[in-house]
C-alpha positions as CSV (number, residue, x, y, z in Angstrom):
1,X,0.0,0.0,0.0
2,X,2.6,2.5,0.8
3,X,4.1,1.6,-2.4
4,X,0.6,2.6,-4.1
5,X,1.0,6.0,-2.4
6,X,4.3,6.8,-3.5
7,X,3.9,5.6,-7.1
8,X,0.7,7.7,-7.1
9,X,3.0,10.9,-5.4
10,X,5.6,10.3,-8.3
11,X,2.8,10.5,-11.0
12,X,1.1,13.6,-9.4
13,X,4.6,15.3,-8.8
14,X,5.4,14.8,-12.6
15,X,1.9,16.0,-13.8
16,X,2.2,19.3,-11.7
17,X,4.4,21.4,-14.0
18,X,2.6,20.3,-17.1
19,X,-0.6,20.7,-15.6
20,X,0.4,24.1,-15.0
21,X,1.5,25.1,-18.3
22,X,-2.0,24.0,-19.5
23,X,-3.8,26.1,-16.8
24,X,-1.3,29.4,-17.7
25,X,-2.1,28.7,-21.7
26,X,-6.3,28.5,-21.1
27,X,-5.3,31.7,-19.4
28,X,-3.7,33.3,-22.0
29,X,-6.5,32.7,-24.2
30,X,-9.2,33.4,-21.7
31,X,-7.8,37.0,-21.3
32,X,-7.3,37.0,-25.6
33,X,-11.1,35.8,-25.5
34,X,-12.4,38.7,-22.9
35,X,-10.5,41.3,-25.1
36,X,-11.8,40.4,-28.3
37,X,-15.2,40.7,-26.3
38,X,-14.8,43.8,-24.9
39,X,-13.7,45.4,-28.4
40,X,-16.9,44.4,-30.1
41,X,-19.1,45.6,-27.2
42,X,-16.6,49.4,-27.6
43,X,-17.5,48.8,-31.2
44,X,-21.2,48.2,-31.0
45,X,-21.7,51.2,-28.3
46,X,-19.5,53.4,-30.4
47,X,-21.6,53.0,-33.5
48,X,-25.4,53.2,-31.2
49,X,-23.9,56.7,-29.9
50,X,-22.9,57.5,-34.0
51,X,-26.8,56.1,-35.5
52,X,-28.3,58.2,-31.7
53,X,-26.2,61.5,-32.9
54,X,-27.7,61.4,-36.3
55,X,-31.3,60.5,-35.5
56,X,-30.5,63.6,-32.6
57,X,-29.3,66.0,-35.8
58,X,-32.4,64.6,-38.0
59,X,-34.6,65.5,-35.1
60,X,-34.0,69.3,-34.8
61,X,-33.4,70.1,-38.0
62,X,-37.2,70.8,-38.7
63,X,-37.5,72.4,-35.1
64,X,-34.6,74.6,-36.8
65,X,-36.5,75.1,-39.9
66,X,-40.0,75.6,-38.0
67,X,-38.5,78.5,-35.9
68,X,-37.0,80.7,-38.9
């Protein structure tokens, strides 16, 4: 049994620094992922305040027009 235990301490001890490299590269691409995200949604809010300004400039032209 106390064989079992250090064979199975070996195997986890050899795992670790791989297992590691995996966790720090899902990372990496996590963070990649959320960045790519958070462009799009910039994107997509900067183009909603461009269509809101011109609907804004569309509106009160003929309050403009009405007054002169």
């Amino acid at each position: 049994m106390n064989q079992f235990f250090m064979g199975l301490a070996s195997i986890t001890t050899t795992l670790q620094p791989i297992m590691i490299f995996i966790v720090l590269l899902a990372m990496i691409f996590f963070i990649f992922y959320i960045k790519k995200q958070i462009d799009l949604f910039i994107q997509y809010q900067k183009s909603m305040a461009i269509s809101l300004q011109q609907i804004a400039n569309q509106k009160s032209r003929p309050f403009k027009d009405s007054i002169k």
